[in-house]
C-alpha positions in Angstrom: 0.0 0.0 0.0 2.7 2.6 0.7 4.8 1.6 -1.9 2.0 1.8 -4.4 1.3 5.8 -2.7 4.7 6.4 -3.2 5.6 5.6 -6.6 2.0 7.0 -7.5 2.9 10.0 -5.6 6.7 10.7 -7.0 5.7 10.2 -10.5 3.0 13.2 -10.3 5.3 15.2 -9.2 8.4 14.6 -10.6 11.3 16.7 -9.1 11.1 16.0 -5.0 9.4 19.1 -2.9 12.5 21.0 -1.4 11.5 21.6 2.6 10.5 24.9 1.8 7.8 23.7 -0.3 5.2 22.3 1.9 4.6 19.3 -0.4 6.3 16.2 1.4 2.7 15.5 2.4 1.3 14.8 -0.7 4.4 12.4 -1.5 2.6 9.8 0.4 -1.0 9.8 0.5 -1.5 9.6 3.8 -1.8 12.0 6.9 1.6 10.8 8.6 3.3 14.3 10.9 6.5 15.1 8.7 9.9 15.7 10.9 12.7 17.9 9.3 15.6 17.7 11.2 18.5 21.1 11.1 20.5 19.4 8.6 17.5 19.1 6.3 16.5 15.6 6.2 12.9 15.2 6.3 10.6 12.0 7.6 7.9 10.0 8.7 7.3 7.5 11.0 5.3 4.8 9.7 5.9 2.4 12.3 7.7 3.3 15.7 9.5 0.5 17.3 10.2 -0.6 20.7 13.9 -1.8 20.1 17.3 -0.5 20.6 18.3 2.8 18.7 22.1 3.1 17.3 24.0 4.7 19.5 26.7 6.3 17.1 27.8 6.1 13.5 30.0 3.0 14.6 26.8 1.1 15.3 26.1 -1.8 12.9 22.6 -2.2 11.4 20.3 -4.8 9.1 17.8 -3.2 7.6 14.7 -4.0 4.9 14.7 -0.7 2.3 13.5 0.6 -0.9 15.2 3.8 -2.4 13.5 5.7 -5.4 14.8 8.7 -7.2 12.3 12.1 -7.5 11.3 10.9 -11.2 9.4 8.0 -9.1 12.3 5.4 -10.3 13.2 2.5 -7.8 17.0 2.6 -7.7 17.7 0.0 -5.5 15.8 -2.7 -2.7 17.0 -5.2 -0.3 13.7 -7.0 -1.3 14.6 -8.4 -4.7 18.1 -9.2 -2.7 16.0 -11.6 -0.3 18.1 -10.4 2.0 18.4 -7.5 4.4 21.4 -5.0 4.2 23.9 -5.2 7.2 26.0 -1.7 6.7 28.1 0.0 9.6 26.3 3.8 9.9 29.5 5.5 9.1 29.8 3.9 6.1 26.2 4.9 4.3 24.8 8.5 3.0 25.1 11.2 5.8 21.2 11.0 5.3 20.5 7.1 6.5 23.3 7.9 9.5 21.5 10.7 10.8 18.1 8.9 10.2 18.6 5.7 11.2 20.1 6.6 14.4 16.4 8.2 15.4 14.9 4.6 14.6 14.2 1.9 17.8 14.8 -1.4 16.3 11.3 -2.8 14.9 10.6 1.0 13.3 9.5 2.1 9.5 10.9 5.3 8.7 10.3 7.1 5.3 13.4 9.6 4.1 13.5 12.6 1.9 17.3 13.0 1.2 18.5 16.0 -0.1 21.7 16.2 -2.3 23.4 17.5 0.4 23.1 14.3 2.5 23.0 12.0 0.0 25.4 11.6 -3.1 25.2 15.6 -3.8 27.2 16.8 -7.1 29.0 13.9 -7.9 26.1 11.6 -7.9 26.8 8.1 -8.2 26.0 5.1 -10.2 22.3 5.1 -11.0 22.1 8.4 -9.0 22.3 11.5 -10.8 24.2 14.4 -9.3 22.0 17.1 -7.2 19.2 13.9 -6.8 16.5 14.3 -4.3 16.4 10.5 -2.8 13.8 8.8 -1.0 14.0 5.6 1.3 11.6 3.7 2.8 13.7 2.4 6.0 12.9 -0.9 8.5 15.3 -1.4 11.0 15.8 -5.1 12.0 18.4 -5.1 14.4 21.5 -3.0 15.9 24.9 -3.6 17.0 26.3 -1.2 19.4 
């Protein structure tokens, strides 16, 4: 159901609302408070967990996610791995650090990543430079 929101969403609106805009709202189809942290990263909570958070970017996580471009393209999933992603914080986008350390293991997060805290103006692989990136986020488990 989200999934099929989101990609519904993203393709009407092509380029990702900016936090000025007012628009993350309407990327999801449903009435979900949106959080925007000081470095700009903006989320929802879909599901709120009762589990461990990370404690620091050393932390170790597994996580379930789905990551789509603001054209409404899926980039990448851990679900057509069949596997979850194990990844030490440090070592992902500045985005998913500072994210997924707000996330008690068992908790659904949705990201809006700006450039800044993603890939920025390199861009990388399937990424363009300057992309707007959005994750949907399950955190599994975390190793402190």
């Amino acid at each position: 159901m989200l999934l099929g929101a989101l990609c519904l969403a993203v393709t009407a609106w092509g380029d990702a609302p900016t936090p000025e805009s007012g628009e993350f709202e309407r990327w999801f189809g449903y009435d979900k408070e949106t959080h925007v942290t000081e470095s700009g990263l903006q989320y929802k909570i879909i599901k709120m967990g009762d589990g461990p958070k990370p404690e620091s970017r050393k932390s170790k996580v597994t996580v379930l996610y789905r990551g789509f471009l603001g054209d409404g393209r899926q980039f990448d999933t851990t679900y057509e791995w069949g596997v979850p992603l194990e990844a030490q914080l440090r070592k992902t986008i500045e985005g998913w650090e500072e994210g997924i350390q707000l996330m008690p293991v068992g908790s659904k997060f949705v990201f809006l990543i700006p450039p800044e805290l993603g890939y920025g103006k390199r861009g990388k692989g399937r990424i363009p430079p300057n992309a707007w990136m959005l994750f949907e986020v399950e955190l599994m488990e975390v190793k402190n």
